[in-house]
N, C-alpha and C positions, 0 to 999 in steps of 0.2 A: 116518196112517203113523207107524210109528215112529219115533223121531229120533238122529237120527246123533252118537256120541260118539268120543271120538279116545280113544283106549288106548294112547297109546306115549307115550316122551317128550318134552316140550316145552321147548327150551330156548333162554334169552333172550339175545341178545349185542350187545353196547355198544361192548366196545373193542377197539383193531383187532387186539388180540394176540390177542381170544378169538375174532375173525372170521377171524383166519387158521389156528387151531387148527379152527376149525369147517368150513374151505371144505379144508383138507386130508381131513379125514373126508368129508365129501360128493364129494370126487374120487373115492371109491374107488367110488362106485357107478356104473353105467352109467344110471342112468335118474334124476330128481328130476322130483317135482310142483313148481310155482314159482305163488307168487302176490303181488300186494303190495296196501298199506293205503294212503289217503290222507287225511289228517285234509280229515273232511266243511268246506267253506266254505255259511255260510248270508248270506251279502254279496253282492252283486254286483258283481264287478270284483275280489275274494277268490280268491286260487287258492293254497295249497301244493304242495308238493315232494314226492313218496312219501315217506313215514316209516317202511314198515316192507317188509322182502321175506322173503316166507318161501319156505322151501327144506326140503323136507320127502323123507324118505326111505319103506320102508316101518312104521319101526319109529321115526323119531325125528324130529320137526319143530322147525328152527332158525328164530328168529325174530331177524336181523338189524334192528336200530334204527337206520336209514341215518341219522335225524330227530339221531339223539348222534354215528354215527362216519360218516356220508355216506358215498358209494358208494367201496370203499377197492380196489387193485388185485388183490388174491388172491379178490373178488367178482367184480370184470370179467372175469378171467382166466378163470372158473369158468362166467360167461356167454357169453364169447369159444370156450369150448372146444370141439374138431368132435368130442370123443372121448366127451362124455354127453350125452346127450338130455336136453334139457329139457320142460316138458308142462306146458302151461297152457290154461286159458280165457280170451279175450280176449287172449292172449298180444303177439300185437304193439300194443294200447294202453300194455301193459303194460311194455314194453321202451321206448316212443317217452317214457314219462312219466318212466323211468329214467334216461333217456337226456340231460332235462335237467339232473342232477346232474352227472354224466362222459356225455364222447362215447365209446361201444364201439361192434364190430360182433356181434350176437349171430349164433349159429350152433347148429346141431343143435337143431332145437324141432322139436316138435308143438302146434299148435294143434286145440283139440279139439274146437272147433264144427264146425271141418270135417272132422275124421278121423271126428267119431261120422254125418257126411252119410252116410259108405261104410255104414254100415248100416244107413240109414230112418231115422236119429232126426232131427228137422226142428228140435228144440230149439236155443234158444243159451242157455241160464242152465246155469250149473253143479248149481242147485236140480231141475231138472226132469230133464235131463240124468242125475242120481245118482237119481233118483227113480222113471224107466223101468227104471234098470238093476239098482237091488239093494231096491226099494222103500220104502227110508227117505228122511224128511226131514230138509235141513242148514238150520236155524236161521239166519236171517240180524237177528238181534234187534241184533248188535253193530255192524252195519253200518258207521250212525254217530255209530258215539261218538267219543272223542278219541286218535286214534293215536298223539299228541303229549305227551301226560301223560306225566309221571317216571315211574310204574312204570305197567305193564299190567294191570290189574285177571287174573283171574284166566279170568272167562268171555272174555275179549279175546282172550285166547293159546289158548282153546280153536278160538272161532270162527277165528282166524285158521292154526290151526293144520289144523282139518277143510278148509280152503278147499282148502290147497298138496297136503294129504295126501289130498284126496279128486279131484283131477286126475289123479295116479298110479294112487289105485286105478281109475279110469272105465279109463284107458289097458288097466291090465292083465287088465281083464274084454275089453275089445272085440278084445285079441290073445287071449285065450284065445277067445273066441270066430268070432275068423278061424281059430284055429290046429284048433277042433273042427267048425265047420260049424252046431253046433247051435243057429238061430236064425234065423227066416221075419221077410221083411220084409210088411207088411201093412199093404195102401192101405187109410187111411179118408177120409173126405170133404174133411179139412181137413191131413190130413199120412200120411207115410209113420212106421212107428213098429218098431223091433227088437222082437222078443219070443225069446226063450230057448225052445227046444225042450225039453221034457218026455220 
């Protein structure tokens, strides 16, 4: 399959002036992909803090460095809010891991392992998941590398960027295709699988 590349923009944010500049822009939208990094532990008894949450529109993906300005109030406020949707995979790991930085209550999410059940898709990886629905592959090469490093290598912000931006697009195919009908669910031996009508 083909592999999945992110075309919009990507942009990196450190300090909390340009987190609040950034999380004013993301209010305006009703809908954000959400996803976060955790700098991989190879110890046992090793654990870090999310490093990174991205927050991805359809056209621009912010890459918040929680790791330099830690979870700041205009983030919370942004995850707190009933008025956009949020949309992730794994989404409540993902918030319980946040959640050791600052205590919030999140609100208005979609979890999409289980929104993609309403249409036979049996998957839970964001990789296979994206993979039924528009046939391309998302590269998980950057997996784990270092989300803690002073700058983010280049291919880091891409992988990281396709993650948060590629929750939003799954969402907005599975409502266009509630919103058209055109798509048969079809039992095979080992799962039930969407397919797009032709």
């Amino acid at each position: 399959m083909p592999r999945v590349g992110f075309t919009g923009s990507i942009r990196v944010v450190e300090t909390p002036q340009d987190i609040e500049r950034a999380v004013a822009y993301l209010r305006t939208f009703p809908a954000l992909g959400i996803d976060t990094e955790t700098r991989p532990s190879f110890k046992r008894g090793q654990n870090y803090q999310v490093a990174l949450l991205q927050v991805a529109t359809d056209d621009v993906c912010y890459l918040i460095r929680l790791c330099k300005s830690g979870l700041t109030l205009p983030v919370i406020q942004l995850l707190e809010s009933p008025d956009i949707l949020k949309i992730g995979l794994s989404l409540r790991d993902d918030f319980m891991m946040l959640q050791k930085r600052s205590p919030f209550q999140p609100r208005h999410y979609v979890e999409l392992q289980e929104h993609a059940c309403a249409f036979g898709i049996q998957e839970k990886s964001l990789q296979k998941i994206y993979a039924i629905l528009f046939g391309q592959k998302i590269s998980k090469a950057q997996r784990l590398s270092n989300w803690e490093a002073d700058t983010l290598s280049h291919p880091q912000q891409e992988y990281a960027a396709i993650d948060a931006w590629a929750c939003l697009h799954i969402y907005h195919k599975l409502e266009e295709l509630r919103r058209t009908g055109d798509f048969t669910i079809q039992k095979t031996n080992k799962e039930e699988i969407c397919t797009e009508s032709i």
